[in-house]
C-alpha positions in Angstrom: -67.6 26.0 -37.4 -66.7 22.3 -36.1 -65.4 22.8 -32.8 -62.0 20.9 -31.3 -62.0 18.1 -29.7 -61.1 19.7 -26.3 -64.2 22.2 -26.8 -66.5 19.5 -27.3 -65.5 17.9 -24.5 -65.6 20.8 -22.1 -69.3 21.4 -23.6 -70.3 17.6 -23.1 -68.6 17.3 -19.8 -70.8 20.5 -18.5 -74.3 18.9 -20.6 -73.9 15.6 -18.3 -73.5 18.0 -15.3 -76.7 19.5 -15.0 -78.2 16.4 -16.5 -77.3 14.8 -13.6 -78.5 17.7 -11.2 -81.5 17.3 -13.2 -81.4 20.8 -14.8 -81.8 21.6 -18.8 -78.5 22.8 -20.0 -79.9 26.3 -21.9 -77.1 28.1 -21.5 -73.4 28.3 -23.1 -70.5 30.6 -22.7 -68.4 31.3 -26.4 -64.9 32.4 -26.3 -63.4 33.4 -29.5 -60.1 33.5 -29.7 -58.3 35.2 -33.2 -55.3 32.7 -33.4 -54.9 29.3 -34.0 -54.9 27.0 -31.9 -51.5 24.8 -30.5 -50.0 28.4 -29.1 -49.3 28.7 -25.2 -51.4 30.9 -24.5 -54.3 28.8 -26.3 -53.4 26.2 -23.8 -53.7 28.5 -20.8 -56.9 29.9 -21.9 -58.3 26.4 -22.4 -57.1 25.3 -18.8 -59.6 28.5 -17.6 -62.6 27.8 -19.4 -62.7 24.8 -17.8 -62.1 26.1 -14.1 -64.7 29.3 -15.6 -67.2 26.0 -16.5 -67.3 24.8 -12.6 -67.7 28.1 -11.6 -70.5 29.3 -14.0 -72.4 26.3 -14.0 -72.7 25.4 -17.8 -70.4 25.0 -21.2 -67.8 26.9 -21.7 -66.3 26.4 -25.3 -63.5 28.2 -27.1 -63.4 28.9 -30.8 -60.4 29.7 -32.8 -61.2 32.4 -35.5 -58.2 33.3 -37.2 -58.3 35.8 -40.3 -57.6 39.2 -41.7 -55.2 39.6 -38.3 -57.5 38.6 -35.9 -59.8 41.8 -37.1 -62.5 38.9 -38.2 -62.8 36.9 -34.5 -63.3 41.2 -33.4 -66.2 41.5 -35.5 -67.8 38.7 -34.4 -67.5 39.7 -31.0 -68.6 43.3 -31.6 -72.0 42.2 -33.7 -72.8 39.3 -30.7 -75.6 39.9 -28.9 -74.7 41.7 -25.2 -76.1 39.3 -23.7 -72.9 37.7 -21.8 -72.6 34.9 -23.5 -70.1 35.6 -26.4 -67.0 37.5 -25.3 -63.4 38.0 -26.6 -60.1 36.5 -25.4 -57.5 38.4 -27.6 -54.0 40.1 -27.3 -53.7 44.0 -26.2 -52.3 44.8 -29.6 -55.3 43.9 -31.0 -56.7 46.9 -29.9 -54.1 49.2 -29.6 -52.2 48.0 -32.9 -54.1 46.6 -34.8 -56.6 49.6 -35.9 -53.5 51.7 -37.5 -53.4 48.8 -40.2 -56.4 49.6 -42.1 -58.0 52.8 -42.8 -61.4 50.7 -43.0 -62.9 50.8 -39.3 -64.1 47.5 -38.6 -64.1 48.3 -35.4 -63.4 50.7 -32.5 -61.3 49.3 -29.6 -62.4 52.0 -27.1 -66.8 51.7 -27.8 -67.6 48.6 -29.4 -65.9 46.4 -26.5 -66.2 46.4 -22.7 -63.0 45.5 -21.0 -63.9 42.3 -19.1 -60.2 41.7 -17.1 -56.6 41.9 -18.6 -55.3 38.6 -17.2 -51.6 38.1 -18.7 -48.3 39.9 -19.3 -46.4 38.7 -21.9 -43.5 40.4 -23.3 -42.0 40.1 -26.6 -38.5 38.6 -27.1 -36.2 37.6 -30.6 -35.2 34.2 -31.0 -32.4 32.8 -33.4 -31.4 29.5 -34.6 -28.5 27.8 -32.9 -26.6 28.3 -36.6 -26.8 31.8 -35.9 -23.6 32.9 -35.0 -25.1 35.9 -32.9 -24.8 35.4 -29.0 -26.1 38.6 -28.1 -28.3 41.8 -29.9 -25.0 43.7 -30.8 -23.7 40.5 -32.1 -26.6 39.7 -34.1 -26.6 43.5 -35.5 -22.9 43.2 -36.9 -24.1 39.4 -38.5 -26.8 40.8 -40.7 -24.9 44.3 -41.5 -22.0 41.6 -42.6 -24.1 39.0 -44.2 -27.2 40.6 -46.0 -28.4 37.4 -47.2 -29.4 36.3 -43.6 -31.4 40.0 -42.8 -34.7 38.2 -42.8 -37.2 38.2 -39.2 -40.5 35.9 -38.4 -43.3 36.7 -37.0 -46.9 34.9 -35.8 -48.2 37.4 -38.8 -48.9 40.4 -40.1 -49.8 42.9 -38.1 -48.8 41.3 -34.6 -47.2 43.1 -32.1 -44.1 40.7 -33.1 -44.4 42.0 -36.6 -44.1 45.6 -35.9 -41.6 45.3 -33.0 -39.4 43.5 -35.5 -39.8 46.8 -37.6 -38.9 48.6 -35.2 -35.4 46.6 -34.7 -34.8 47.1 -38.2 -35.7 50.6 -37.7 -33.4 51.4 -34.3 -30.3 48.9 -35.4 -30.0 50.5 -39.2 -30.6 47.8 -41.0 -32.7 46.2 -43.8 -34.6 43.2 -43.3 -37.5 41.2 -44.6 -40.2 40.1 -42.7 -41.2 37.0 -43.2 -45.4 36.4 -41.4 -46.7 33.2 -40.3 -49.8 31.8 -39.3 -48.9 31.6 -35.8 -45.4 31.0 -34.1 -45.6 27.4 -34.2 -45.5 27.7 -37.7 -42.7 29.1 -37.8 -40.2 27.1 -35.7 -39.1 24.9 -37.7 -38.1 27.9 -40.5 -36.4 29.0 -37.2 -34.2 26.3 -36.0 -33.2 25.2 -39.4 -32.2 29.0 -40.0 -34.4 29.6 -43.0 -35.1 32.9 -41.3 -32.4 34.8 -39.8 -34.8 35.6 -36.1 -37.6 35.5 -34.5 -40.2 37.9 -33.2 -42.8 36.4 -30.8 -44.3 36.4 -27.0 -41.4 35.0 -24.5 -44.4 32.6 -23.9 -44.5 31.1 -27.5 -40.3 30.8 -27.6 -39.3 30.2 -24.0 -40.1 26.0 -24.3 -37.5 26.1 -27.1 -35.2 28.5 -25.9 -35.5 26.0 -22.6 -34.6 22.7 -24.8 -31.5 24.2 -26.5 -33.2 24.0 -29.9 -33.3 28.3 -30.3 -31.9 31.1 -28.1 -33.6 33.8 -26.8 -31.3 37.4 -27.1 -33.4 40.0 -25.6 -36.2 41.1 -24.3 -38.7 44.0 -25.4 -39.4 45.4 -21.8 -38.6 48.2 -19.8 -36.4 45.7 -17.4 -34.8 42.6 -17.0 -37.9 39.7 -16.2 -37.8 38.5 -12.6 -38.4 35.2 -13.7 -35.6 35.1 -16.7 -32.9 37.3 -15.0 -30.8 36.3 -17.4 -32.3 37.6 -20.3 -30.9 41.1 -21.1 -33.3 43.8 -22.3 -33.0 45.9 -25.8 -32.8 48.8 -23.8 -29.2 47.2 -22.5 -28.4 47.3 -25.9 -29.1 51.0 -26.5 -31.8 50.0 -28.2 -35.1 51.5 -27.0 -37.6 48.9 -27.9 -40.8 48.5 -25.8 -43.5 45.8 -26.5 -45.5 45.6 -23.1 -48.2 42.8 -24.2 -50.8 41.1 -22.8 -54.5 39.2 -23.4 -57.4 40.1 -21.7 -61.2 39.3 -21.8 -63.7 41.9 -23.7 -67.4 41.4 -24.0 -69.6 43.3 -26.9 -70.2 46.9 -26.0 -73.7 47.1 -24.5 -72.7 43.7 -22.3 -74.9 44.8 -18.8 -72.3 45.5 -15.7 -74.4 42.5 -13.6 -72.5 40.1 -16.8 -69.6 41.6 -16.8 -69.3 41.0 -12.9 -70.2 37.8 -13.0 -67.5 37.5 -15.6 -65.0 38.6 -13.7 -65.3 36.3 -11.0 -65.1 33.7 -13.0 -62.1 34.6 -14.7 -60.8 35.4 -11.8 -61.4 32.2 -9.7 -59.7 30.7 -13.6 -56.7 32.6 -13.1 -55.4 31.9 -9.7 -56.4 28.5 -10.0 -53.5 26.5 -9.1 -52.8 24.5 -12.4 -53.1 27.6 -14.2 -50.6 29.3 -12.1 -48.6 26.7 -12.3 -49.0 27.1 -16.0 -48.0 30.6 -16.4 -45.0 30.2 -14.4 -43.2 27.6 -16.7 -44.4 29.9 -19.5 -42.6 33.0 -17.8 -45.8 34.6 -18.4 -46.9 37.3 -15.7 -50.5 37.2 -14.4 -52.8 40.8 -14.0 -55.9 40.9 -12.6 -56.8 44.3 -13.8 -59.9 45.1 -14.8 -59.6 48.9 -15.3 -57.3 49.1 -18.0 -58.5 51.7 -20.4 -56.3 54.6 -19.8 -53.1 52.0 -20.4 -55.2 50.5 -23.9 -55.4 54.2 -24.8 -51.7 55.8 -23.9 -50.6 52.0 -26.2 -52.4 53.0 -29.0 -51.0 56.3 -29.3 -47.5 54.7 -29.2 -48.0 52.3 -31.6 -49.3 54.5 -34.0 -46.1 56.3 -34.5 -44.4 52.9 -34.7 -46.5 51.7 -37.4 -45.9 55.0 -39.3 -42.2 55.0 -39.1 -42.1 51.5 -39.8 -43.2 52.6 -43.4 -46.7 50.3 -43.2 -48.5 51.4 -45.8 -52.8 50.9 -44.0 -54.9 48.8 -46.3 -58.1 50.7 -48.0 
């Protein structure tokens, strides 16, 4: 798989390093990563493989997998060798969504992955056009009841936490509407401003930017309560709607991965994460930052929630 340009130059740039100390470069560190790339958060994680490269010592690369929802970047992480040198940066739905869609288990979330650290909090938010008439969730309920035609939603694909919380709109508000799945949300955008599709369902991260510029509006928020750092975004729950998409990305390694790797892991990611560009970063993003690395019981309590979503969203699995 050819790697980007901004991989190639974080594995050079850490190839002339130890050349110059004088030691053989024998060692590099894989990220895969199940979405394309051009997405906020692939920006962020690229900005902390390079501050995870000066703390480990040698390449740090990332590789976009995308396919079958991500499930495809999963299995390559789950048949890599343990050794600590091929881990996972993917979304929490991915393992607590994401296995409901298939009755083929390609993997299980909870014994063929080690939980490395969960390291952002984004939640997810609907977007419409500036055509859109709808200033608010309640408005934007009574425009596609009265115009039908317009009852379509985006999201960055099938089987993203953006696809089923858009379901579960549909679901709550009584109405009927298409869902329309994209390769990612910057695919989607344009479709978006020009109104081809009547909203939006996507990480706050992937929207805010535009929502910022005046080309879309954000409406809502799917979190418990209003963001500290959007105040002025209301919450579904405001509109008596009781929609809940907690989400974040965090870094897994393949089950078997020893606890001395995973350590060292941690500190890295850890030094990457408060590192003051990436702060910086998250922050005009309005994405949250986590830290945790015991997140299991949280992983486990999501997966039980999104099941029933998935099931009264009418998903039929694949087989």
């Amino acid at each position: 798989m050819l790697l980007s340009r901004r991989s190639f130059v974080l594995a050079t740039a850490a190839s002339a390093a130890s050349l110059r100390s004088g030691k053989a470069q024998t060692r590099t560190l894989r990220i895969v990563y199940p979405f394309p790339a051009g997405g906020s958060s692939d920006s962020v994680l690229r900005m902390m493989a390079e501050h995870m490269r000066t703390h480990l010592g040698y390449a740090v690369v990332v590789e976009n997998q995308t396919g079958a929802g991500g499930r495809l970047a999963l299995r390559t992480v789950k048949d890599a060798v343990p050794d600590g040198n091929t881990i996972l940066f993917a979304s929490g739905a991915q393992m607590f969504l994401q296995p409901h869609l298939s009755t083929k288990k390609e993997y299980d979330p909870f014994t063929d992955f080690v939980p490395i650290m969960q390291t952002l909090i984004i939640d997810q938010v609907v977007g419409v056009g500036n055509d859109n008439p709808a200033k608010s969730v309640e408005e934007l309920v009574q425009h596609v009841k009265a115009n039908p035609d317009v009852g379509s939603f985006g999201s960055p694909g099938i089987g993203t936490q953006g696809h089923f919380t858009g379901a579960e709109f549909a679901r709550l508000a009584g109405l009927d509407l298409r869902h329309v799945p994209y390769r990612g949300t910057p695919a989607a955008l344009p479709d978006l401003r020009t109104g081809r599709i009547g909203m939006m369902f996507a990480a706050v991260g992937e929207l805010i930017e535009q929502h910022r510029a005046g080309a879309i509006r954000i409406l809502a928020m799917a979190s418990s309560e209003r963001s500290k750092i959007f105040p002025g975004i209301p919450t579904f729950r405001e509109n008596k709607l009781d929609i809940r998409a907690p989400g974040y990305f965090a870094f897994y390694a393949p089950a078997g991965t020893s606890p001395e790797s995973v350590k060292r892991l941690q500190q890295a990611v850890t030094l990457a994460l408060n590192a003051a560009d990436v702060t910086e970063r998250l922050a005009s993003l309005g994405v949250g930052k986590s830290g945790l690395a015991d997140f299991r019981a949280l992983e486990q309590a999501e997966y039980q929630r999104w099941g029933d979503i998935v099931r009264l969203s009418g998903f039929k699995p694949e087989s």
